[in-house]
C-alpha positions in Angstrom: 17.3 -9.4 1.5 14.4 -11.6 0.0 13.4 -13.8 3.0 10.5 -11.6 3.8 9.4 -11.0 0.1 10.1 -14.9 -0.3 7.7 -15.9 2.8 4.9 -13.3 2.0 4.8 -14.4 -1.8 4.8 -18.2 -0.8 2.1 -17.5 1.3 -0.2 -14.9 -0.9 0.2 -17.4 -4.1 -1.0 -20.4 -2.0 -4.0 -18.7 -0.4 -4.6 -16.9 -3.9 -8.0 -18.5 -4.8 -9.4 -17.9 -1.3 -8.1 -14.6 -0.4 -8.8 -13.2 -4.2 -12.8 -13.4 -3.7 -12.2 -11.3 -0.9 -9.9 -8.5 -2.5 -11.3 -8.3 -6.1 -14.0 -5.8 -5.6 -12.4 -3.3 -4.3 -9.7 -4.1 -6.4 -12.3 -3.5 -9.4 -13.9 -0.3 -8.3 -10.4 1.3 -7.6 -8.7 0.1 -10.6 -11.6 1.1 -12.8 -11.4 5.1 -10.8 -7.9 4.8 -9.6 -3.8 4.8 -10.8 -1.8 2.9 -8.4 1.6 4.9 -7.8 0.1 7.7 -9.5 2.6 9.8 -8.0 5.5 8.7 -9.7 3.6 7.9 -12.9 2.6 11.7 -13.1 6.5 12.8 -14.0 5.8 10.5 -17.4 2.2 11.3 -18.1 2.7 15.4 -17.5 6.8 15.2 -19.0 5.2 17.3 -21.8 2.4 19.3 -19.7 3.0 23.1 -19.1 2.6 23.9 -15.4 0.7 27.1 -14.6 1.5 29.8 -11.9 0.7 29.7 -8.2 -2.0 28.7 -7.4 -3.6 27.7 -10.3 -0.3 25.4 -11.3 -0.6 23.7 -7.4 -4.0 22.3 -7.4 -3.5 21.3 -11.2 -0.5 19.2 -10.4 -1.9 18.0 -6.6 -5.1 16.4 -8.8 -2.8 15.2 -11.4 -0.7 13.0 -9.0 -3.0 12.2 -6.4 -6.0 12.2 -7.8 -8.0 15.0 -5.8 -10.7 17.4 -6.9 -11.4 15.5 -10.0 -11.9 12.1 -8.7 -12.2 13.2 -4.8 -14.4 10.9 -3.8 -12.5 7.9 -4.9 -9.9 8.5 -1.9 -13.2 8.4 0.5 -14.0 4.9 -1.0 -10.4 4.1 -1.0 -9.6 4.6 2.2 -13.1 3.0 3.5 -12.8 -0.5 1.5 -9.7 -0.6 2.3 -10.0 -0.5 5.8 -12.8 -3.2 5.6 -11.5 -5.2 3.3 -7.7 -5.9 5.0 -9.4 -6.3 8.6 -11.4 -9.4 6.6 -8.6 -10.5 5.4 -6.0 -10.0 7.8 -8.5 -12.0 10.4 -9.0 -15.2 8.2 -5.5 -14.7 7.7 -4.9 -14.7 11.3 -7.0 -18.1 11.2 -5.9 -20.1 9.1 -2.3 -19.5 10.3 -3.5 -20.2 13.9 -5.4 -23.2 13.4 -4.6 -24.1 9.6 -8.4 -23.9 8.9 -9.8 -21.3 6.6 -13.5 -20.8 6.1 -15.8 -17.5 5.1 -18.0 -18.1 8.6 -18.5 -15.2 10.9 -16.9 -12.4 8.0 -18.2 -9.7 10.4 -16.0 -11.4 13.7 -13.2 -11.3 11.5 -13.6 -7.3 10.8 -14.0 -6.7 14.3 -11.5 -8.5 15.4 -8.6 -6.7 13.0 -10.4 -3.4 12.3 -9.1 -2.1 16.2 -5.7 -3.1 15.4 -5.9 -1.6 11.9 -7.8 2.1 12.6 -5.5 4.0 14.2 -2.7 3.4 11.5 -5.4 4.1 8.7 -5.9 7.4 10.3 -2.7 7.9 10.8 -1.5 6.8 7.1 -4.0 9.0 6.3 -2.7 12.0 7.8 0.5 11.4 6.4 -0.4 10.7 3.1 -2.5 13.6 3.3 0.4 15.8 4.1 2.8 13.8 1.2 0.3 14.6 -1.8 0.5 18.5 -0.1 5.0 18.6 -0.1 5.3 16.4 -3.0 3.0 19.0 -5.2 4.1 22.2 -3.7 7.8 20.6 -4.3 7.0 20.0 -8.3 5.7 23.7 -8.3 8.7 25.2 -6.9 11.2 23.5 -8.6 9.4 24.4 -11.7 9.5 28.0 -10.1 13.5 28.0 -9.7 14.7 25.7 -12.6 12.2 26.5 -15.5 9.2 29.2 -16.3 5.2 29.0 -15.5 3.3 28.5 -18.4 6.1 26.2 -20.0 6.8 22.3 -19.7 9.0 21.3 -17.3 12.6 21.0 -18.3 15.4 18.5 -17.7 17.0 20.0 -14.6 13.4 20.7 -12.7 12.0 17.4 -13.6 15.0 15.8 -12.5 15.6 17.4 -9.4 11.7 16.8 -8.4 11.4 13.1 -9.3 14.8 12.5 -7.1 13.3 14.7 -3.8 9.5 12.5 -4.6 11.4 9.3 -4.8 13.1 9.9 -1.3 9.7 11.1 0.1 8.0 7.5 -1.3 11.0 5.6 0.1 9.8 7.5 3.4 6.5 6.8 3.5 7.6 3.2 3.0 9.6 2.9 5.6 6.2 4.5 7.9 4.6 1.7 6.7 7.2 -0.7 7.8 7.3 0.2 11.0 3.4 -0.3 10.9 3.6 -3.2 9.8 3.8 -5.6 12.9 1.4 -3.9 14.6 -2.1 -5.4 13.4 -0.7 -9.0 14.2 1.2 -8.3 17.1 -2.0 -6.8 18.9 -4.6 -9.0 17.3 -2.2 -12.2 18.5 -0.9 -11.4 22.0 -3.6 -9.2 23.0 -1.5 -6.7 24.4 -2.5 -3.0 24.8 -2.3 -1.0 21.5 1.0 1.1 23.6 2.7 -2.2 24.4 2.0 -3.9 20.7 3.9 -0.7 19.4 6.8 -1.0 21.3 6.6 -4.9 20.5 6.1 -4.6 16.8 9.2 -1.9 17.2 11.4 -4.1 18.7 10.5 -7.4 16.6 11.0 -5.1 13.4 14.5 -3.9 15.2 16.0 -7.3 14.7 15.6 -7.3 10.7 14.4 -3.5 9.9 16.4 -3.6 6.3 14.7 -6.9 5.1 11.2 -5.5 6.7 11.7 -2.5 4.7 12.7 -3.9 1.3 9.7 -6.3 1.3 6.9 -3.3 2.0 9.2 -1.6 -1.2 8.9 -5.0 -3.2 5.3 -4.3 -4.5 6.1 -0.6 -5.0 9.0 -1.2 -7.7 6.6 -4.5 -8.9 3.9 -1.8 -9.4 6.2 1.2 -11.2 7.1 -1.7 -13.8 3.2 -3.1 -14.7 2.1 1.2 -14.8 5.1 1.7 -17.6 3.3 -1.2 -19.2 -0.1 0.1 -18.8 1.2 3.5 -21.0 2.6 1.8 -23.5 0.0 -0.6 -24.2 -2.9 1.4 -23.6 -5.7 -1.4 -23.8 -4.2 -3.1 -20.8 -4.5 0.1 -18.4 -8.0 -0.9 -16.3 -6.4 -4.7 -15.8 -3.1 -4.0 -14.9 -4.7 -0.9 -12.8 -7.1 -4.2 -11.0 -4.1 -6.7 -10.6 -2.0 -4.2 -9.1 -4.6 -3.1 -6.2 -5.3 -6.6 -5.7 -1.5 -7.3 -5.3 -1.5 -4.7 -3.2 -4.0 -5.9 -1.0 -3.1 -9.8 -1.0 0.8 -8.7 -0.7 0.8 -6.4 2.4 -1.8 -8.7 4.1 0.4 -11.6 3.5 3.7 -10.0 4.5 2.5 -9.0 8.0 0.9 -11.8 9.0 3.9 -14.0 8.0 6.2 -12.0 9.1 5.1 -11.7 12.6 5.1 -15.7 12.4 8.8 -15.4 11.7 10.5 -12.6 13.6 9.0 -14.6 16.8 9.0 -18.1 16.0 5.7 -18.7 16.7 4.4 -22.4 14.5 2.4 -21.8 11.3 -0.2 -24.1 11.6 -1.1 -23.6 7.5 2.0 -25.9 7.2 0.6 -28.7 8.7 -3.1 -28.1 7.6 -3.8 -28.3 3.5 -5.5 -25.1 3.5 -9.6 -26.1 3.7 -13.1 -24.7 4.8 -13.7 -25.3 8.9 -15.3 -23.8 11.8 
């Protein structure tokens, strides 16, 4: 059940002081503006919080979890570095497992030759965390609505009932982005068509789907234990905020581009290659 955490962990700890340049910015500015899994944090912060009526109640608790209205902009910039950032990374990454050399030449033929494989499944992610943020607050709302009163905090049986139905809606959206997963490497690798790297990266994925998807929910459950922290030690919110964007970042990078390596069998040349600056 670990062999794919196991492979992307190896691999993101021994590329750390390289790839960590790359990441920490934007790992800064989000975790400065940002809450990584805010949506799941939201049923602690607000547990106490009395949630207004319709539609009032909506757009408090849709800013609450996903950060809208209030700090808007920040998804802009989020989705924008991101996009930037993982297509740098994901094509030195691409590299250095090709030819076990790893260098900062060329950063801008690196972005171009990821950020194709990479834009349609940002837009798509996009759209579907879009619509998430949308069910996951109207579902809050309404089971406030049936199980407890507007104007009061939530009680046992709503919050309960919620956090269950937004927990099987995260374990959805995690299981999008496993079957996205293989698709950056597959098309940036074999040069197939972006139709034909889908139905590879689906079949590949096919052969080990449950390991696939526990290792995209690895960081997820890694990340819901360092925000508990962050509440109860209130001093080490920002950090932990910065070190779990920049997991995020180094993790998911790491995962696909190893994992493709070893659902086909193709030869990591890192292995043989002490990882070092080249052309």
């Amino acid at each position: 059940m670990f062999k794919y955490v196991n492979i992307a962990t190896r691999y993101m700890f021994k590329t750390f002081p390289y790839f960590c340049l790359v990441a920490l910015v934007p790992s800064v500015i989000l975790g400065l503006f940002g809450t990584p899994l805010s949506n799941i944090l939201f049923f602690y912060d607000n547990s106490t919080v009395p949630i207004q009526a319709m539609p009032q109640g909506f757009i408090q608790v849709l800013s609450d979890m996903f950060g809208y209205f209030d700090n808007g902009w920040i998804l802009i910039l989020k989705f924008s570095l991101s996009l930037l950032i993982i297509s740098l990374i994901l094509g030195l990454m691409e590299r250095h497992l090709r030819s076990g050399r790893f260098g900062y030449k060329n950063p801008l033929r690196r972005i171009n030759e990821s950020l194709l494989a990479l834009l349609p499944i940002f837009i798509v992610m996009l759209i579907v965390q879009i619509l998430f943020s949308l069910i996951s607050s109207g579902v809050v709302v309404l089971g406030h609505y049936i199980f407890s009163e507007f104007g009061n905090s939530p009680n046992v049986l709503s919050w309960s009932i919620t956090i269950v139905i937004i927990i099987a809606l995260q374990l959805l959206i995690i299981e999008i982005y496993s079957i996205c997963l293989l698709v950056p490497p597959v098309y940036m690798i074999t040069g197939y068509p972006y139709t034909s790297s889908l139905s590879y990266a689906a079949k590949l994925r096919h052969e080990e789907s449950f390991k696939i998807f526990f290792a995209c929910l690895w960081p997820f459950l890694i990340i819901f234990v360092l925000g508990l922290v962050s509440r109860l030690v209130k001093i080490l919110t920002i950090p932990i905020h910065i070190v779990s964007y920049l997991y995020i970042y180094l993790y998911f990078c790491s995962l696909s581009m190893t994992a493709y390596y070893e659902l086909t069998g193709t030869e990591r040349m890192d292995y043989r290659r002490k990882l070092g600056s080249g052309v």
